[in-house]
N, CA, C and O atoms as a GROMACS GRO file, in nm:
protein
  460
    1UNK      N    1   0.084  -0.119   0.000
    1UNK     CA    2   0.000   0.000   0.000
    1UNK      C    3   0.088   0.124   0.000
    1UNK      O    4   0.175   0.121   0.088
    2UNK      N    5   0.088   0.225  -0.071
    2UNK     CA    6   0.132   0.351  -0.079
    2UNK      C    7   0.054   0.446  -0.004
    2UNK      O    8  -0.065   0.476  -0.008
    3UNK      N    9   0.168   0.494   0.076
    3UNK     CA   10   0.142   0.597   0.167
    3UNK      C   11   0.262   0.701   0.112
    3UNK      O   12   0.377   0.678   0.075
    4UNK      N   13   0.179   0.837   0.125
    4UNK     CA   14   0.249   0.967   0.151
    4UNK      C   15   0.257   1.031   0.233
    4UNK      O   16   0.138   1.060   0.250
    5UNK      N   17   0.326   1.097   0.326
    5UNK     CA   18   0.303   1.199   0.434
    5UNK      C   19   0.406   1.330   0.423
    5UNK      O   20   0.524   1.337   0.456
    6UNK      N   21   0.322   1.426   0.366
    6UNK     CA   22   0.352   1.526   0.369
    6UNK      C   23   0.382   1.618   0.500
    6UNK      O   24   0.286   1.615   0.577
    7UNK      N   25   0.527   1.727   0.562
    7UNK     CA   26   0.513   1.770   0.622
    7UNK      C   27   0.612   1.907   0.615
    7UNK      O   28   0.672   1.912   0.508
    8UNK      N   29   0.638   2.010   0.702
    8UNK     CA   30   0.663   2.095   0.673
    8UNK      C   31   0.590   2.211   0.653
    8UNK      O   32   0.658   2.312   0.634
    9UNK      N   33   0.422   2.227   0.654
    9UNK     CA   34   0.377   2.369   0.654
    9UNK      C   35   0.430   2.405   0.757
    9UNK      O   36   0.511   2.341   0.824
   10UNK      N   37   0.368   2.557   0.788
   10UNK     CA   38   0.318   2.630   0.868
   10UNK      C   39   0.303   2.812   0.836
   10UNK      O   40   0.293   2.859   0.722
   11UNK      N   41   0.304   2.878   0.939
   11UNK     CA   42   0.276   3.013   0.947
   11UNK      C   43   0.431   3.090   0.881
   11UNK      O   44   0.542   3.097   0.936
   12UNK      N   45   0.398   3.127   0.779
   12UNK     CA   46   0.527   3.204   0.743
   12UNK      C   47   0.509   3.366   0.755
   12UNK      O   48   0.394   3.406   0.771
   13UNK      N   49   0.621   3.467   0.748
   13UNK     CA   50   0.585   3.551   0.690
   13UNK      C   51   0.605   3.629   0.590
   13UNK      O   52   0.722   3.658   0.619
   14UNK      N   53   0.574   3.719   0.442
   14UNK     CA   54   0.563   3.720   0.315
   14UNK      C   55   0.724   3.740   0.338
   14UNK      O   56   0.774   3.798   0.434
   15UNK      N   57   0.808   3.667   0.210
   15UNK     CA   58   0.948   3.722   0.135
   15UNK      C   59   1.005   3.595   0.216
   15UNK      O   60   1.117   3.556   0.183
   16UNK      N   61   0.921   3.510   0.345
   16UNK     CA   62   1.021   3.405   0.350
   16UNK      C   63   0.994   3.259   0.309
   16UNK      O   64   0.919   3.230   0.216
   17UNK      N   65   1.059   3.170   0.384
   17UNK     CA   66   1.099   3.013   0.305
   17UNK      C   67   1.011   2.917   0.384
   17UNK      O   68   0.936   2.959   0.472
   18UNK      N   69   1.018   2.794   0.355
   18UNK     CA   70   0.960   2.676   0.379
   18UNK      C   71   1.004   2.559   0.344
   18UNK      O   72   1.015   2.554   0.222
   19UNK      N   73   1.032   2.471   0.391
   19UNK     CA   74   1.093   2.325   0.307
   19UNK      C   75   0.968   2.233   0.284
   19UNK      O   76   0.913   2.232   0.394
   20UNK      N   77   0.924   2.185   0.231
   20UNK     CA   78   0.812   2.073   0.290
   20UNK      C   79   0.871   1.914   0.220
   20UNK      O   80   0.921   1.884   0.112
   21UNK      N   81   0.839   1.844   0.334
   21UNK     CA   82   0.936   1.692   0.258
   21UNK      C   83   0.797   1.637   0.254
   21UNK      O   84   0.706   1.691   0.318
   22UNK      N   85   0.778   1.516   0.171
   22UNK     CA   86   0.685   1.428   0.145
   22UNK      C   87   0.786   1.297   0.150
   22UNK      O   88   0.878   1.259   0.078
   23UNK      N   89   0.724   1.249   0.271
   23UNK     CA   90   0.799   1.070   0.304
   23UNK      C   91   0.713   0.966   0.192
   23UNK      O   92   0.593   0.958   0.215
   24UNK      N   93   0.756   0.900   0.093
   24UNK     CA   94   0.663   0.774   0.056
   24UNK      C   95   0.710   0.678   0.131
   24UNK      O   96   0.807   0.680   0.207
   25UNK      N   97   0.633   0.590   0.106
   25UNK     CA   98   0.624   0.436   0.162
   25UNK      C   99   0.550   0.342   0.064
   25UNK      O  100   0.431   0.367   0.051
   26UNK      N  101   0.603   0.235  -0.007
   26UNK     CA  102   0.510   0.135  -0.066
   26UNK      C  103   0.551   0.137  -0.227
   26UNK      O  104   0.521   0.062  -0.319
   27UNK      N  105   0.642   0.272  -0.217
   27UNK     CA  106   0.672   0.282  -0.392
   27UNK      C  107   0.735   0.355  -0.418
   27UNK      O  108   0.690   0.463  -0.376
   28UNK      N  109   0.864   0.370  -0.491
   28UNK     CA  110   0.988   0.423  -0.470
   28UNK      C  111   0.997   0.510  -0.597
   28UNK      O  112   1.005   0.484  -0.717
   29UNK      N  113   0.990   0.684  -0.487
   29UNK     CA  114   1.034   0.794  -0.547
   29UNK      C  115   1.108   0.812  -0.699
   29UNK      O  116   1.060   0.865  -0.800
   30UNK      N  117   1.195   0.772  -0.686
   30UNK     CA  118   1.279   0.697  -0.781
   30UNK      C  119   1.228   0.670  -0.905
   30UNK      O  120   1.268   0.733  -1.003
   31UNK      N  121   1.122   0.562  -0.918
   31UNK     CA  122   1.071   0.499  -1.040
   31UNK      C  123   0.950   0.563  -1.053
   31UNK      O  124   0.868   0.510  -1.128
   32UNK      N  125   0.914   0.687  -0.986
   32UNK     CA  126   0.746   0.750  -1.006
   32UNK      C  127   0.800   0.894  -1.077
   32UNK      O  128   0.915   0.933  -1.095
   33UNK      N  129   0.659   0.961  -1.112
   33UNK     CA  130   0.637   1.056  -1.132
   33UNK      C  131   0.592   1.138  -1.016
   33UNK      O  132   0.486   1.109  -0.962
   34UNK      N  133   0.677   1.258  -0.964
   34UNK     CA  134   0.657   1.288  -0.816
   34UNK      C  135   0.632   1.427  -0.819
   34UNK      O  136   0.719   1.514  -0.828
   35UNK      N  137   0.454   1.452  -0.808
   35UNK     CA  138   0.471   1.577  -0.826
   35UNK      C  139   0.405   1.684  -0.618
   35UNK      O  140   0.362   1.632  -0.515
   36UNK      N  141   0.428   1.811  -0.645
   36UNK     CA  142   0.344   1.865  -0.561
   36UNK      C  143   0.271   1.960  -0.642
   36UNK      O  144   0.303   2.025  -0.741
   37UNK      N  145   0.126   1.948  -0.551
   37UNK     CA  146  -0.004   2.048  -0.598
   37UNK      C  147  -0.037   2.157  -0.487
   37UNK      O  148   0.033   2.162  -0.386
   38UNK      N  149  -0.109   2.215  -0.499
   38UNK     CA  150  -0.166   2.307  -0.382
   38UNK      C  151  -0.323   2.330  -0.434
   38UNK      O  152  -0.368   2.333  -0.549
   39UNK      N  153  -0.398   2.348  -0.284
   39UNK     CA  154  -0.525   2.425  -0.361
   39UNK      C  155  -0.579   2.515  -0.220
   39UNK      O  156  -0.615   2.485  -0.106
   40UNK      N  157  -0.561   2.639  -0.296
   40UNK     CA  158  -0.615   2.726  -0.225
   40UNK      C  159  -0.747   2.784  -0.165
   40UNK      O  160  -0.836   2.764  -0.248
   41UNK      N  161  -0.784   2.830  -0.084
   41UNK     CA  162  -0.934   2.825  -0.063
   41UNK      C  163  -1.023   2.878  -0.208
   41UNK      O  164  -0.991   2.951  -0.302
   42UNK      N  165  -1.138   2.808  -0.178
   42UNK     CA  166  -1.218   2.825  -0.327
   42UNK      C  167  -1.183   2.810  -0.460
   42UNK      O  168  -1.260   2.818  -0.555
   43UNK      N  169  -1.058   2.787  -0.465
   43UNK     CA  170  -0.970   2.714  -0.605
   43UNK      C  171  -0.962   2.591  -0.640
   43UNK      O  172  -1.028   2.509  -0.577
   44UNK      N  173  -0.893   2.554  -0.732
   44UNK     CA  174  -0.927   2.417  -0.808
   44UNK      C  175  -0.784   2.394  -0.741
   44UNK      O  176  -0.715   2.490  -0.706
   45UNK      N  177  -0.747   2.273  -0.726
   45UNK     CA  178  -0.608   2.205  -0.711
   45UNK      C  179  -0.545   2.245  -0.810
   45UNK      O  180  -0.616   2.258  -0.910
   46UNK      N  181  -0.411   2.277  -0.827
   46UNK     CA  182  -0.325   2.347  -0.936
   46UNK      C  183  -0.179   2.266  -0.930
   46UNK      O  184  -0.139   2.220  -0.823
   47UNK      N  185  -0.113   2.252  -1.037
   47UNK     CA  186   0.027   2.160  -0.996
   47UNK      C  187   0.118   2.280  -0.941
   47UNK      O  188   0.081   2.395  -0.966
   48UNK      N  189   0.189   2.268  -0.897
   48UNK     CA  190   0.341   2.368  -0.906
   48UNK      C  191   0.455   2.279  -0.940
   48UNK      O  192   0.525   2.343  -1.018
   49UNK      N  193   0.500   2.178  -0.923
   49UNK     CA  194   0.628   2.113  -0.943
   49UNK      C  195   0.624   1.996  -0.973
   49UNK      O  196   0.533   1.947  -0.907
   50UNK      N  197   0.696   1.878  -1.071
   50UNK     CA  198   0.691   1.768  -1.094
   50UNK      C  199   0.798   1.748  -1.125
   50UNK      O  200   0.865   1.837  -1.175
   51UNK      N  201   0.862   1.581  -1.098
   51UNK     CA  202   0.999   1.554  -1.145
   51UNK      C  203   0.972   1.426  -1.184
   51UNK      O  204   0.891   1.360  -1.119
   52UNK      N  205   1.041   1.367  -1.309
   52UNK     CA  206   1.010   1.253  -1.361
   52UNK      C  207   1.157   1.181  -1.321
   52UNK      O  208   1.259   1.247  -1.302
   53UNK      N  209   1.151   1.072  -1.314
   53UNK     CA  210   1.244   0.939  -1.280
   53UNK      C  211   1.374   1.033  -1.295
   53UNK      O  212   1.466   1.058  -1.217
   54UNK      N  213   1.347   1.073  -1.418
   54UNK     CA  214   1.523   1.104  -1.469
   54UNK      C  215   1.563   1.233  -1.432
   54UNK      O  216   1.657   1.284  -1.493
   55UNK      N  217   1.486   1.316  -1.306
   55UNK     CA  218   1.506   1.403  -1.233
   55UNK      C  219   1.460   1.546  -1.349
   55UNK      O  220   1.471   1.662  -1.309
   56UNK      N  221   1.423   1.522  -1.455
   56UNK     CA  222   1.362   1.639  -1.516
   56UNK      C  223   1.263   1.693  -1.435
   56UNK      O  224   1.190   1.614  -1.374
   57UNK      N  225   1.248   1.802  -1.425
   57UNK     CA  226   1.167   1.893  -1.378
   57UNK      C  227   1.056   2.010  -1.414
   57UNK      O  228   1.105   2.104  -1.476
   58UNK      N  229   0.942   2.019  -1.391
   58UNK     CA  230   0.908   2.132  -1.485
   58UNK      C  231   0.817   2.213  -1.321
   58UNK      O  232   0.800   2.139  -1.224
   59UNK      N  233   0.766   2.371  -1.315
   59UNK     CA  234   0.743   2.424  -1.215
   59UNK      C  235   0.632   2.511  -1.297
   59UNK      O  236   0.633   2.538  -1.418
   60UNK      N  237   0.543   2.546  -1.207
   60UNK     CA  238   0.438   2.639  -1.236
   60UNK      C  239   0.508   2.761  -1.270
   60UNK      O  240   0.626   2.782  -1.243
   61UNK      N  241   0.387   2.884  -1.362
   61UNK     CA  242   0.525   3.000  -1.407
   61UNK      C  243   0.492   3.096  -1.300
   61UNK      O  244   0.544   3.205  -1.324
   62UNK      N  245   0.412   3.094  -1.170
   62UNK     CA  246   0.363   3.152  -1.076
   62UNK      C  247   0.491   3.095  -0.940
   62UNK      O  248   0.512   3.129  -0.824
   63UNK      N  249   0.535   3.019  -1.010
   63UNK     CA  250   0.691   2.954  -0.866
   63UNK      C  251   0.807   2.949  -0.917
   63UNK      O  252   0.912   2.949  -0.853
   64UNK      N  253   0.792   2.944  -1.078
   64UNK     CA  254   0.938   2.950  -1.123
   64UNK      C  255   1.070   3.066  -1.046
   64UNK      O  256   1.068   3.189  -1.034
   65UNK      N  257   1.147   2.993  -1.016
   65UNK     CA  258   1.272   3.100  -0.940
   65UNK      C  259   1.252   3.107  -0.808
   65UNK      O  260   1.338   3.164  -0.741
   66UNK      N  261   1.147   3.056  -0.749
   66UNK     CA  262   1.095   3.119  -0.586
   66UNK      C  263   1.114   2.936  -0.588
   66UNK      O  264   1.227   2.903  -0.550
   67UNK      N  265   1.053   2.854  -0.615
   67UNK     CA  266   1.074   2.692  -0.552
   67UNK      C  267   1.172   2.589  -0.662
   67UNK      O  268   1.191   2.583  -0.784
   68UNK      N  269   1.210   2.526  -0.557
   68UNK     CA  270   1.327   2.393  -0.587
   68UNK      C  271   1.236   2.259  -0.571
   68UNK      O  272   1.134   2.261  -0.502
   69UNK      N  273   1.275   2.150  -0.634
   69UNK     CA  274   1.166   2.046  -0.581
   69UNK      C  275   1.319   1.939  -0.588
   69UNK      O  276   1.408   1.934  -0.673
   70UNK      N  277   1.307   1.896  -0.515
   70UNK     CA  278   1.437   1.778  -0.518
   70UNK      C  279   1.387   1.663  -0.469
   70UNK      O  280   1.269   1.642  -0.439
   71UNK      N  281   1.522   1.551  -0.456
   71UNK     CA  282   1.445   1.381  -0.411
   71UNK      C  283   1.566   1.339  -0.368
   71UNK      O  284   1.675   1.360  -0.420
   72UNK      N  285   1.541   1.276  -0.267
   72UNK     CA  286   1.608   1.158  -0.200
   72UNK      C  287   1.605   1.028  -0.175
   72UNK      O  288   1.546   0.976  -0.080
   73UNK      N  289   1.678   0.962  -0.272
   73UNK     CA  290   1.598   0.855  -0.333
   73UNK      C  291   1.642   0.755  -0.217
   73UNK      O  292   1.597   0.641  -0.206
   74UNK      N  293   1.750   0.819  -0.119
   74UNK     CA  294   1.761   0.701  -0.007
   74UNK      C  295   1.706   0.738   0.053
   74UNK      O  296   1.719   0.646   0.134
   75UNK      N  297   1.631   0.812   0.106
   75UNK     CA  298   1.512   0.866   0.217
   75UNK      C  299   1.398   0.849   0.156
   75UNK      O  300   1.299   0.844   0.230
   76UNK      N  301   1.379   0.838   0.036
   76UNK     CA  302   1.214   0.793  -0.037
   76UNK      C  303   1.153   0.886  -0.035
   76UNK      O  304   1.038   0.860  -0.002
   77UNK      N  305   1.176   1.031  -0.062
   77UNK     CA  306   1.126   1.139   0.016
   77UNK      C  307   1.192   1.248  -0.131
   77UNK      O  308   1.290   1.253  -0.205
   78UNK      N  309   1.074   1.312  -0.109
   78UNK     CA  310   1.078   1.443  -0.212
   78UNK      C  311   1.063   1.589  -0.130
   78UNK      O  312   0.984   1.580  -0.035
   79UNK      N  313   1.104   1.682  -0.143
   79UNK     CA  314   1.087   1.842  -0.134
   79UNK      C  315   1.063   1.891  -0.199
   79UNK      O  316   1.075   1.867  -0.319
   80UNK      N  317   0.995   2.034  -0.121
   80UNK     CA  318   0.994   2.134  -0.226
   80UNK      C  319   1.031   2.265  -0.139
   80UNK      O  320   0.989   2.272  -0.024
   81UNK      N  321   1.102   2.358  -0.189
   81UNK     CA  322   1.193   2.475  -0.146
   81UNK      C  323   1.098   2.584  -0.170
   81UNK      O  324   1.057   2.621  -0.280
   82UNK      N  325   1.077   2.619  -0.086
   82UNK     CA  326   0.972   2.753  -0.112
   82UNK      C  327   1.051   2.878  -0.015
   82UNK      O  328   1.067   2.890   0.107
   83UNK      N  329   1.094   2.973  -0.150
   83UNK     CA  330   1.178   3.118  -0.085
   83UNK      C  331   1.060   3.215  -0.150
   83UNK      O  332   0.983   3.213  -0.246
   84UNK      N  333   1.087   3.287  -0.058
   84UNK     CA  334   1.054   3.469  -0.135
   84UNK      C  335   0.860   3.412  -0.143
   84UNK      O  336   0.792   3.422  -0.245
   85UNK      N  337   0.818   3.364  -0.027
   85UNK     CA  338   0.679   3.329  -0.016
   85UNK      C  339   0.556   3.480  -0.066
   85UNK      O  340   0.580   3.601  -0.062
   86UNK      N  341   0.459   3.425  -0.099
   86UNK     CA  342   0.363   3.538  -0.117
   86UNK      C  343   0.249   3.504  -0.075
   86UNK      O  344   0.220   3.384  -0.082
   87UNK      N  345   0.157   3.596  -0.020
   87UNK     CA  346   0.007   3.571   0.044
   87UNK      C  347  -0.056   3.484  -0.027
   87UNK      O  348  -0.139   3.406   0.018
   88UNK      N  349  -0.008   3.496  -0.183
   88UNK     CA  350  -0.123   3.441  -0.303
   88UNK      C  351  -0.073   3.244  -0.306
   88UNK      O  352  -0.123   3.153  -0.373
   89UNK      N  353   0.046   3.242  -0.199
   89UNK     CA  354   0.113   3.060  -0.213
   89UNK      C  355   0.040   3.000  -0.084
   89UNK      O  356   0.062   2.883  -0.053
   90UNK      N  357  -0.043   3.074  -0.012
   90UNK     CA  358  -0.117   3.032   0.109
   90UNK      C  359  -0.259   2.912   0.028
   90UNK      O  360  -0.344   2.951  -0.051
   91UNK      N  361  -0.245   2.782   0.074
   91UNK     CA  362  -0.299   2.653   0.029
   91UNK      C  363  -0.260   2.560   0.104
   91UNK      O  364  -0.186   2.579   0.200
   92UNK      N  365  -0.310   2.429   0.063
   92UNK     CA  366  -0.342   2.311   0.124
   92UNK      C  367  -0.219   2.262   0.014
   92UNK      O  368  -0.244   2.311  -0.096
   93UNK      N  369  -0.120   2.196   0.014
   93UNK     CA  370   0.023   2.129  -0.042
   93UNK      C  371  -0.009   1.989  -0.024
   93UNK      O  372  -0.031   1.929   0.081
   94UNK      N  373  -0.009   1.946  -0.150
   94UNK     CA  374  -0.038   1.808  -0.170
   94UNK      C  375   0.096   1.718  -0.214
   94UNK      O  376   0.181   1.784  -0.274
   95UNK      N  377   0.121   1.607  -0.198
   95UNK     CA  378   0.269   1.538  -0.246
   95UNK      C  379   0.156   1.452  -0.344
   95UNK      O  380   0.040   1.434  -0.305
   96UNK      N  381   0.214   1.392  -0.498
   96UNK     CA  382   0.139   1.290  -0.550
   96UNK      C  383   0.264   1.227  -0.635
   96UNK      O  384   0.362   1.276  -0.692
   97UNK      N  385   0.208   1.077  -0.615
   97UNK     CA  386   0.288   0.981  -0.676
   97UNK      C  387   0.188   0.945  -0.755
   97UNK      O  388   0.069   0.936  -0.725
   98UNK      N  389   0.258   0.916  -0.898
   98UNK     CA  390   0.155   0.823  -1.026
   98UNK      C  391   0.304   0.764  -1.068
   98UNK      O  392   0.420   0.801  -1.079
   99UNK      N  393   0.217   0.645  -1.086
   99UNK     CA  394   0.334   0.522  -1.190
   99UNK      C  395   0.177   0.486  -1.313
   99UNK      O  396   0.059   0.504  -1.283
  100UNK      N  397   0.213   0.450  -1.403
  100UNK     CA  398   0.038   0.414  -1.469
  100UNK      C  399  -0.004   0.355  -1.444
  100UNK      O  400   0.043   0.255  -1.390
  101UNK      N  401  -0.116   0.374  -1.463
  101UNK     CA  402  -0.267   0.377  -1.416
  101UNK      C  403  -0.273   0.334  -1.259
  101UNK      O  404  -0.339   0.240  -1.213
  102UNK      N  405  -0.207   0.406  -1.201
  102UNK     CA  406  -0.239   0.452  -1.010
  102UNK      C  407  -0.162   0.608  -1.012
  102UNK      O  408  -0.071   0.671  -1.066
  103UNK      N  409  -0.260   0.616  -0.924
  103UNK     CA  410  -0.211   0.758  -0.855
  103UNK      C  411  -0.245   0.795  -0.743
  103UNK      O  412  -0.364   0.789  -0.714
  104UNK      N  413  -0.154   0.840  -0.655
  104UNK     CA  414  -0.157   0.843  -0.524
  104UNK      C  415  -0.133   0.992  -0.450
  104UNK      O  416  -0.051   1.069  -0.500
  105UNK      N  417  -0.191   1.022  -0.357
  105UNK     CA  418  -0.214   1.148  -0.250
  105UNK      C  419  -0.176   1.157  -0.131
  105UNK      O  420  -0.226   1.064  -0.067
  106UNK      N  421  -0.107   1.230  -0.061
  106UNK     CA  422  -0.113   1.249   0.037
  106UNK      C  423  -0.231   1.342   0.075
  106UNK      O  424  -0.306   1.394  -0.007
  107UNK      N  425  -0.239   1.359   0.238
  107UNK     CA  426  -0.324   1.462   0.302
  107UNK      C  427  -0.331   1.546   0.310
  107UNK      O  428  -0.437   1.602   0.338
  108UNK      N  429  -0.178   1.628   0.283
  108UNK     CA  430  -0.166   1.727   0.236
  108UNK      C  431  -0.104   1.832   0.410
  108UNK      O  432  -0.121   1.793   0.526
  109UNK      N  433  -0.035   1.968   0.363
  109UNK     CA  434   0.039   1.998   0.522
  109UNK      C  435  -0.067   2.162   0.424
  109UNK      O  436  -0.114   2.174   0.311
  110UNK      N  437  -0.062   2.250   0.537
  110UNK     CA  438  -0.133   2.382   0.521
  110UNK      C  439   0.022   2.478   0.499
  110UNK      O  440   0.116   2.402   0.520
  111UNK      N  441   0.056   2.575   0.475
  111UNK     CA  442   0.130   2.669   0.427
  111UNK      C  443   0.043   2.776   0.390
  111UNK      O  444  -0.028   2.780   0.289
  112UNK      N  445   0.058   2.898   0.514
  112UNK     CA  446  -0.017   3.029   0.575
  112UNK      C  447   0.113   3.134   0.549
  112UNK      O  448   0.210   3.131   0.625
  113UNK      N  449   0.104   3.240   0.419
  113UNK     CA  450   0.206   3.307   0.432
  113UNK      C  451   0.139   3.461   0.467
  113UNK      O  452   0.090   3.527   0.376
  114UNK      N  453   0.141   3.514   0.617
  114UNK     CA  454   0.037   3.611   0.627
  114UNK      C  455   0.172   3.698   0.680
  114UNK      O  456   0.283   3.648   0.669
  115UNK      N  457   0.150   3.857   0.749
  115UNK     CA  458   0.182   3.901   0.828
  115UNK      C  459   0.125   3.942   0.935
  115UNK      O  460   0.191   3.996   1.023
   0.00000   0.00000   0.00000
């Protein structure tokens, strides 16, 4: 069974950082497609970052330069680097693993960038 656990929100304030790691379990970082989403209140879920096996990367053009998404393929565990935060990155941060035809969710951590 694949499990994700996302962690790392919390209360920031605007212009600063955040790490958030997503632990898998059940299916290895490595051989997936590993992305993070966010969805903000009253918004649709939106991607910001994805990295495929071969560590290619592609980022929303609303995070490009402000987030890093990296992997640790001996920790099973993905990040994402969030600098230079803005009110408008305040959402619910989702970790998702897909290999085909499965796809998997975490619960997701909150990330509040207020003053």
């Amino acid at each position: 069974q694949v499990q994700l656990v996302e962690s790392g929100g919390g209360l920031v304030q605007p212009g600063g950082s955040l790490r958030l790691s997503c632990a898998a379990s059940g299916s290895s970082v490595s051989n997936s497609l590993m992305g993070w989403y966010r969805q903000a209140p009253g918004k649709e879920r939106e991607l910001v970052a994805r990295m495929s096996s071969g560590f290619a990367t592609n980022y929303a053009d609303s995070v490009k330069g402000r987030f890093t998404m990296s992997r640790d393929n001996a920790k099973n565990t993905v990040y994402l680097q969030m600098y230079s935060l803005k009110p408008e990155d305040t959402a619910v941060y989702y970790c998702n693993l897909y290999v085909p035809n499965m796809d998997y969710w975490g619960k997701g951590t909150l990330v509040t960038v207020s003053s």
